[in-house]
N, C-alpha and C positions, 0 to 999 in steps of 0.2 A: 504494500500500500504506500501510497504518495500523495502528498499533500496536493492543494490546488495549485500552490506557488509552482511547485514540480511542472503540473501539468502543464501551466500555462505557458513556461518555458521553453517548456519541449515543443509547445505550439508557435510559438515565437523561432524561436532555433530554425523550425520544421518549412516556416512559411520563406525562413530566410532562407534557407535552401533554397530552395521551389525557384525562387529569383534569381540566383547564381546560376542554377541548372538551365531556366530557360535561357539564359545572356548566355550561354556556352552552347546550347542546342543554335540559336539564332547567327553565333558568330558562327558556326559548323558549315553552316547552311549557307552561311551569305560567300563566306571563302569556296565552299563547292561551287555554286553560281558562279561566282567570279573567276576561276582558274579550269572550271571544267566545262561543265553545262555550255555554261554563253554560247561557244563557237560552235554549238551541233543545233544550236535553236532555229538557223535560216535553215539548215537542211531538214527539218521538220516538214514543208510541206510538201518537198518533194517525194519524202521516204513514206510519210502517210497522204491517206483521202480521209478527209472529214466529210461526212453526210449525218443529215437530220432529217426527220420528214416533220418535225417541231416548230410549229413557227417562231415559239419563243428563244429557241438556239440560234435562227435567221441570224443575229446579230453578231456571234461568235464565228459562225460559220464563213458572215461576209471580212471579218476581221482576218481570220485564217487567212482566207483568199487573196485581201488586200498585204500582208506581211509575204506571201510568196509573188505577187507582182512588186512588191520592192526587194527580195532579195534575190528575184532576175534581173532585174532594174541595174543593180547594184552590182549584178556579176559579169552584165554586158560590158558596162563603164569599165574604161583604160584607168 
């Protein structure tokens, strides 16, 4: 048995983790992005096809589409 001071502690302690853990999940993430990911993302729309028959996805779909007309755009140019 442990008093409440204990508990509240350990609650404290617990949450302050919680905040280091995600600041180290989020930097993980951000240096993945930045040194790997990045450079395969123009070649996303050539390696897949996105389709929807959703009209609410319409918007995503035409964003896809517009992101692979710029990175042929972009692969033509000297």
């Amino acid at each position: 048995m442990v008093s409440e001071a204990v508990l509240r502690d350990l609650v404290k302690e617990s949450k302050a983790n919680e905040a280091v853990f995600k600041t180290r999940v989020r930097k993980a993430l951000r240096s993945s992005y930045s040194s790997h990911y990045r450079w395969m993302l123009p070649l996303l729309p050539d390696a897949l096809q996105f389709r929807s028959n959703n009209s609410a996805h319409r918007p995503v779909i035409d964003t896809v589409d517009l992101l692979g007309r710029y990175a042929e755009q972009q692969a033509a140019s000297p």
